[in-house]
N, C-alpha and C positions, 0 to 999 in steps of 0.2 A: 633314329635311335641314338645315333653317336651326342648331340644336344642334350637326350636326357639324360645318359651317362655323366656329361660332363657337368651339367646341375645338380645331379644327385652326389656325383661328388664335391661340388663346392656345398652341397649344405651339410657333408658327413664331417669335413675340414671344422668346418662353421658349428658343428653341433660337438666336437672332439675337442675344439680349443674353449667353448665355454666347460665343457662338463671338465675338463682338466684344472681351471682356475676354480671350480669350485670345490674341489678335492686337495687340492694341494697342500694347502693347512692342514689336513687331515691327515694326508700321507707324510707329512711332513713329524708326525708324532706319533706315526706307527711304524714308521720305518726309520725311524729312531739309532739301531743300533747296525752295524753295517753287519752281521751274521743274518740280519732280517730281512735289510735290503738284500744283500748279493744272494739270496733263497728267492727274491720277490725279479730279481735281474734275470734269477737263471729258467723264471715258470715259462716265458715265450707266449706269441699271443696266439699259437696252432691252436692250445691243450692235449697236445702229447706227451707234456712233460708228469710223469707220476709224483707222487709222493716217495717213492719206491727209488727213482733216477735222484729225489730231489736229496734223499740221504745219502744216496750214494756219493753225489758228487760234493757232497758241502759238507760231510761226515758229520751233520746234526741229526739229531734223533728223530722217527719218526710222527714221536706222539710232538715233540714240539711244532717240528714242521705244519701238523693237522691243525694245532692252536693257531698257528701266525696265520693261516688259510682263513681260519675261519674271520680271524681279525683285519685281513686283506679285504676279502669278500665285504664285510660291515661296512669296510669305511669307503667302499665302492671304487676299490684301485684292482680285484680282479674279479673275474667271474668262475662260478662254478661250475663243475662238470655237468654237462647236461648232452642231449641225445644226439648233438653232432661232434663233443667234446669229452673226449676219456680222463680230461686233468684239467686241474685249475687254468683259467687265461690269466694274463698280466693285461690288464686294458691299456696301460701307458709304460714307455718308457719310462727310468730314473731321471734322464737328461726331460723329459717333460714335465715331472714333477718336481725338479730343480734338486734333486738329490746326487750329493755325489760320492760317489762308493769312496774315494779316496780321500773326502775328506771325513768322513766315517770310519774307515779306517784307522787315521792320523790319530783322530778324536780318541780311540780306544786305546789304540797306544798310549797318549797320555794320560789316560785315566787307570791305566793297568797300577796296582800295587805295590809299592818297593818292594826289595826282599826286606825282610823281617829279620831281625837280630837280638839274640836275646837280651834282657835286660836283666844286669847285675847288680843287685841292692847291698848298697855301701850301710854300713853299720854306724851309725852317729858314736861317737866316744862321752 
C-alpha cells in the first residue's frame, strides 16, 4: 500500500504543476488587483471559508465578493462549494501562481489618485 501512495502522490505533484502552468496567464488577469487577490489568499483550500468570514475579514462587500467567486471558479483557480465543501476552495497558492500580494499592493498605491485642487480661472485682460 505504502508504493501506491507514494505514486499516487507523484502523479497528483505531476498533474498540480501542469494544471498550474496552465492557468497562470489566466490568473494572472483576474487577479489583477491585490483586493481580489488577498479575498482569493484568504479562501484556503479546506472550503470553510464563507462568503460571510470573507467580508468580514477583508471589509469588501458581499455581492462583490460572490462576483470575483464566480470569476475565480471560470478561470479554474478555485473550486465551488460542493457536498464535502461549505465554501469556495482556492486550488493554488498566489506564490504558485507567481502573484504577489505586495507587489499588488505597491501597484495600487501608485496608481491611487493625487488630491485634486481646485482650479482658478485667470481672466485674460
Amino acid at each position: 500500500m505504502e508504493r501506491v501512495e507514494l505514486i499516487l502522490g507523484d502523479i497528483r505533484s505531476y498533474v498540480r504543476s501542469m494544471a498550474v502552468n496552465a492557468v497562470r496567464l489566466t490568473a494572472a488577469r483576474v487577479l489583477d488587483e491585490y483586493e481580489k487577490a488577498s479575498v482569493y489568499d484568504k479562501l484556503g483550500f479546506d472550503g470553510k471559508t464563507t462568503g460571510a468570514n470573507l467580508e468580514q475579514t477583508t471589509k469588501i462587500a458581499a455581492s462583490t465578493i460572490s462576483d470575483w467567486m464566480g470569476k475565480f471558479t471560470e478561470a479554474g483557480i478555485a473550486a465551488p462549494p460542493d457536498d464535502a465543501h461549505r465554501g469556495y476552495r482556492a486550488l493554488f497558492t498566489l506564490q504558485e501562481l507567481g502573484i504577489s500580494l505586495a507587489a499588488l499592493k505597491k501597484r495600487a498605491a501608485k496608481s491611487q489618485p493625487l488630491e485634486s485642487k481646485p482650479v482658478v480661472a485667470l481672466e485674460a485682460a
